[in-house]
PATI-275809 format. One line per field, with one value per residue (C-alpha): residue in one letter; x negated, y negated, z negated. Coordinates in Angstrom, 1 decimal, padded with zeros to 4 digits. Layout:
BEGIN
rest (A/...)
xx (X/...)
yy (Y/...)
zz (Z/...)
//
This chain:
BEGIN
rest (X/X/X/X/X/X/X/X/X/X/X/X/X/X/X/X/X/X/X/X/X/X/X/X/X/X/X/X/X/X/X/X/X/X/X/X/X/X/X/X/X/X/X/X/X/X/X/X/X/X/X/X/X/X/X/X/X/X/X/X/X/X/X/X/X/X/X/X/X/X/X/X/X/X/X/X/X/X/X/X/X/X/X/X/X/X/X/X/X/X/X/X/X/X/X/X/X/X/X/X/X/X/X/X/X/X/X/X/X/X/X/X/X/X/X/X/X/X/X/X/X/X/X/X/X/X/X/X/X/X/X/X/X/X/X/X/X/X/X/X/X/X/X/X/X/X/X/X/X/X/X/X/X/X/X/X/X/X/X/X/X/X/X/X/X/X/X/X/X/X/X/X/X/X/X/X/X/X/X/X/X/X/X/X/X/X/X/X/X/X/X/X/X/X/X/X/X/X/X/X/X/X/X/X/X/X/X/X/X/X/X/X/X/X/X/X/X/X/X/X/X/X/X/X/X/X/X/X/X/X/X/X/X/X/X/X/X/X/X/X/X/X/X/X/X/X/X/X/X/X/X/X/X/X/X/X/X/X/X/X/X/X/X/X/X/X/X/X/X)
xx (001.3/002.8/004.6/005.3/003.2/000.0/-002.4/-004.8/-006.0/-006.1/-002.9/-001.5/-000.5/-001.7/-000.2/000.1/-000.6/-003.7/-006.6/-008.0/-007.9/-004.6/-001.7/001.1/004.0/006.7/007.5/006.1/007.1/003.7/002.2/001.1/-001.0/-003.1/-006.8/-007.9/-005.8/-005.3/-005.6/-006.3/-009.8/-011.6/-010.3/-012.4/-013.8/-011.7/-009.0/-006.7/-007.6/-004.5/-005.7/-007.4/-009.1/-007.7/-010.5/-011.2/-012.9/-015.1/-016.7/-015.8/-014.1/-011.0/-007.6/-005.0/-004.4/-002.5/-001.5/-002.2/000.9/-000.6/-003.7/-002.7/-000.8/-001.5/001.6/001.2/003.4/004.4/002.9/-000.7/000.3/002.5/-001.1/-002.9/-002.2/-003.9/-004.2/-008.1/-008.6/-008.4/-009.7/-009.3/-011.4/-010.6/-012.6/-014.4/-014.8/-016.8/-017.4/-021.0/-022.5/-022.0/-020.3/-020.9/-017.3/-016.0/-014.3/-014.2/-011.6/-009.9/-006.3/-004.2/-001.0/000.5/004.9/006.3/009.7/012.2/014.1/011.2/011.5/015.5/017.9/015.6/011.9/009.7/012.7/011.9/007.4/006.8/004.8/002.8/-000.8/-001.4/-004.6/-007.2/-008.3/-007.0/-008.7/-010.2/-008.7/-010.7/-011.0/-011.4/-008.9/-005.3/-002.2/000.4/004.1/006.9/009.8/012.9/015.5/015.2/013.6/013.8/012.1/011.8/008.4/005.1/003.8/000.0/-000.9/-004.2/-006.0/-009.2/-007.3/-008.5/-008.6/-006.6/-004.8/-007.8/-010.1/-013.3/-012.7/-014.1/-016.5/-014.8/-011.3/-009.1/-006.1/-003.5/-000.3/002.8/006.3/009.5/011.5/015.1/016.8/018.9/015.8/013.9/017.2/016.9/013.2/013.8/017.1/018.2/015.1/015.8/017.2/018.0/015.0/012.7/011.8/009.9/007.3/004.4/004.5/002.1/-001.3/-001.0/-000.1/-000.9/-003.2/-004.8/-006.0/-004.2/-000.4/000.2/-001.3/000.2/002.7/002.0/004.9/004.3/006.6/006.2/002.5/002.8/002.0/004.3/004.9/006.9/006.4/004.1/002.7/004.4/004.7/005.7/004.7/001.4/-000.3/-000.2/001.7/004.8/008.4/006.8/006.7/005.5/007.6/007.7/009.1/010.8/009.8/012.8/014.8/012.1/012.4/013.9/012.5/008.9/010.0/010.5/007.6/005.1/005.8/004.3/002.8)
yy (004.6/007.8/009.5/008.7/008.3/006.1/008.0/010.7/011.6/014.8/016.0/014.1/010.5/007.6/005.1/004.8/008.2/008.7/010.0/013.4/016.5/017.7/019.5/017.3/017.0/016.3/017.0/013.9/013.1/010.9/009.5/006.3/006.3/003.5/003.5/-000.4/-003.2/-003.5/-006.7/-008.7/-010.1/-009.9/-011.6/-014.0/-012.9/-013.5/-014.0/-011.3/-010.2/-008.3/-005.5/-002.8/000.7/004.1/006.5/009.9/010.5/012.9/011.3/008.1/008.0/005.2/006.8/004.6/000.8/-000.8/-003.9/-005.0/-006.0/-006.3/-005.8/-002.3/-001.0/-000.8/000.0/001.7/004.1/007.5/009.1/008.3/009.8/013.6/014.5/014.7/016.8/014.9/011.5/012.3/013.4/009.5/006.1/002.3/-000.1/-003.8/-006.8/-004.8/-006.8/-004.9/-001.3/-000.2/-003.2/-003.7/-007.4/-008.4/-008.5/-004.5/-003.3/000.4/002.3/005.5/006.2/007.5/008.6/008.5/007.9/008.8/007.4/010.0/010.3/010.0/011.5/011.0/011.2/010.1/010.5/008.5/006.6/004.7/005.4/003.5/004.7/003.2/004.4/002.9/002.6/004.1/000.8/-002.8/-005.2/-008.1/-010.7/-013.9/-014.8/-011.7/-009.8/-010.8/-009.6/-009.9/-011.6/-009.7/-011.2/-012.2/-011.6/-010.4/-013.7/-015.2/-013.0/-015.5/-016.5/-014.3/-012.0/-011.1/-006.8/-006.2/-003.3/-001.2/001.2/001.9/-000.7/001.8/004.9/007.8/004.8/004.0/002.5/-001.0/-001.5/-004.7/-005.7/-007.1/-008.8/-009.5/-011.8/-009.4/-011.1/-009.7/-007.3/-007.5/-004.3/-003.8/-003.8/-001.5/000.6/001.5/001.7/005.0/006.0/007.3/007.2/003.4/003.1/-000.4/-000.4/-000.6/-003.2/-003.4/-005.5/-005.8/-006.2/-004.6/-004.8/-006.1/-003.5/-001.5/001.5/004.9/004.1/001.0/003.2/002.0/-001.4/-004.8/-006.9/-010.4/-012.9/-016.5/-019.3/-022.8/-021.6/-018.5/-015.3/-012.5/-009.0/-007.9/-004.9/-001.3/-000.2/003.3/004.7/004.5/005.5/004.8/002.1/-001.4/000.2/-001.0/-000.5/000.9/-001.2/-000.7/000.4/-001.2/-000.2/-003.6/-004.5/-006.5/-003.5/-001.7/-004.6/-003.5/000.0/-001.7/-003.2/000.2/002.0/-001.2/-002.8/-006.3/-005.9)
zz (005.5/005.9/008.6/009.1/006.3/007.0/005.5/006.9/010.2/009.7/009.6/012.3/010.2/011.9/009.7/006.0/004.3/002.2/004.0/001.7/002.7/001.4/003.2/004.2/001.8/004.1/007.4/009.0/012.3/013.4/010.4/009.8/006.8/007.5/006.8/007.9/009.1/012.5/014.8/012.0/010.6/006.9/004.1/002.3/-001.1/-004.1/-001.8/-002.6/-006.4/-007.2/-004.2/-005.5/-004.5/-005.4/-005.2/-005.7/-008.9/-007.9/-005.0/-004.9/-001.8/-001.4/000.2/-000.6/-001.9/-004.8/-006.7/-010.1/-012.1/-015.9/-017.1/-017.4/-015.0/-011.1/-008.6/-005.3/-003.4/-004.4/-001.8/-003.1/-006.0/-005.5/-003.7/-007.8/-010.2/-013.0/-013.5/-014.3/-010.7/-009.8/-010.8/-009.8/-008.5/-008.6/-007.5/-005.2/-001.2/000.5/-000.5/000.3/-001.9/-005.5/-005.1/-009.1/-009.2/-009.5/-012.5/-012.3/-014.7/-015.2/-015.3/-017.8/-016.5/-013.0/-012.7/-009.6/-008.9/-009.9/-006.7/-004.3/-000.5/-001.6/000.2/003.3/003.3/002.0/000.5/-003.1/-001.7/-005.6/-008.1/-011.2/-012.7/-015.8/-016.9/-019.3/-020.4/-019.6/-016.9/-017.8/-015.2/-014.0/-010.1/-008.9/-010.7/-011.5/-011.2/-008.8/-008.9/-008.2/-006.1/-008.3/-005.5/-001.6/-000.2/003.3/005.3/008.8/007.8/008.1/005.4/004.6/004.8/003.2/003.2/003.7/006.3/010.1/012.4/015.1/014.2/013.9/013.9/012.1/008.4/007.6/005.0/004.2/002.8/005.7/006.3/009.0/009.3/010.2/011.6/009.4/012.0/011.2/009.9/012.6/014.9/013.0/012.2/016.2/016.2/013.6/013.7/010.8/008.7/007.2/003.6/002.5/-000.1/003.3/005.0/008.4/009.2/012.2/015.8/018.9/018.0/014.2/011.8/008.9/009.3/007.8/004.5/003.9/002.0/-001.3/-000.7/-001.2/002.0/000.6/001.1/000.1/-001.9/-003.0/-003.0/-005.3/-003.6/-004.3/-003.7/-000.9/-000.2/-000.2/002.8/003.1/006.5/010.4/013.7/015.4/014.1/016.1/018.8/020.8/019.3/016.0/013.2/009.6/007.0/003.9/000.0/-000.5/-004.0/-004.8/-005.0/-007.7/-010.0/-012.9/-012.3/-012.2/-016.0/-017.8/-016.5/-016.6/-019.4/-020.5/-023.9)
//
């Protein structure tokens, strides 16, 4: 996240911002870019295979999440993406579990072009946090990598969504070598609305509560929400305050609004 982006440490995010050394590109009020999961537990292999690993071409080194859509194309928020000034500076990782093992199941590839959305940080910050990196070559998909549904309208949001990531497990915590996942309740807008005054466009959505959240190292990864057994995407971890902490919830793009946005800059083929 950012902050409120949940991203680094370093400057002062503890939620959803990526975590590189980089000055901040907004004035955050407590960041949030998230780097593990916290309060929740590690996924099972194969159990998420649309989450994937942006890294940092030159080392390696994972600071922010995504989401395969197509074979081609990988969305994630916009600000994993501002921080690059050349889609060659970056790669993808999909199929990967746990990241200091080669599981068998890693597809490694480079990216051709990044798209931010064109009114990012507008009018509020971190408002419209969406971007797409399509790819250098296409994935092959089999159990460990697939793609992702997107929702078709704004769906009930009482039940329980799924936040994945490989983000701190507290906010300036360590990083887990493993992916991990955690259940987060839906907080109503109006809630949230008073948790940030002001800062809430209607393309958010909120979604944690004390001690289950989204951390450093986790932004641009997938919110999970589940329907008549078809996981979909919800949301992209973007930013908030603290991470895990009372009164702060995660902020979410809601990917229902990005639909038809999603269509012309991901095309099927």
């Amino acid at each position: 996240m950012a902050s409120i982006t949940k991203s680094s440490p370093i400057f002062g995010l503890n939620h959803h911002s990526p975590q590189i050394l980089v000055p901040p590109l907004l004035g955050l009020i407590e960041c949030h870019s998230q780097d593990k999961i916290v309060g929740g537990e590690e996924a099972s292999p194969l159990e998420f295979p649309y989450q994937v690993s942006l890294r940092r071409k030159s080392d390696n080194f994972h600071f922010c999440g995504g989401s395969v859509l197509r074979p081609g194309y990988v969305v994630t928020a916009a600000h994993c993406t501002v921080i690059w000034d050349k889609a060659s500076e970056v790669q993808v990782v999909a199929g990967d579990h746990c990241q200091s093992k080669d599981d068998g199941t890693e597809q490694t590839v480079d990216v051709e072009s990044l798209t931010v959305h064109e009114n990012y940080g507008e009018p509020k910050s971190f408002e419209n946090d969406i971007a797409v990196w399509k790819l250098a070559s296409p994935l092959t998909f089999n159990d460990a990598v697939s793609a992702i549904a997107l929702p078709k309208q704004i769906k009930d949001p009482s039940v329980y969504m799924t936040v994945t990531g490989w983000g701190t497990t507290s906010a300036g915590g360590n990083t887990p070598d493993c992916l991990m996942k955690v259940d987060v309740p839906f907080v109503e807008d109006s809630r949230c609305e008073l948790e940030y005054p002001f800062a809430i466009a209607e393309s958010m959505l909120c979604a944690g509560e004390h001690g289950k959240d989204s951390c450093q190292g986790d932004s641009g990864g997938p919110l999970t929400g589940y329907s008549d057994g078809i996981s979909y995407l919800v949301g992209i971890v973007s930013w908030g305050r603290g991470c895990g902490t009372w009164f702060s919830p995660g902020v979410y793009t809601e990917v229902s609004y990005f639909v038809d946005w999603l269509a012309v800059h991901a095309p099927e083929l």
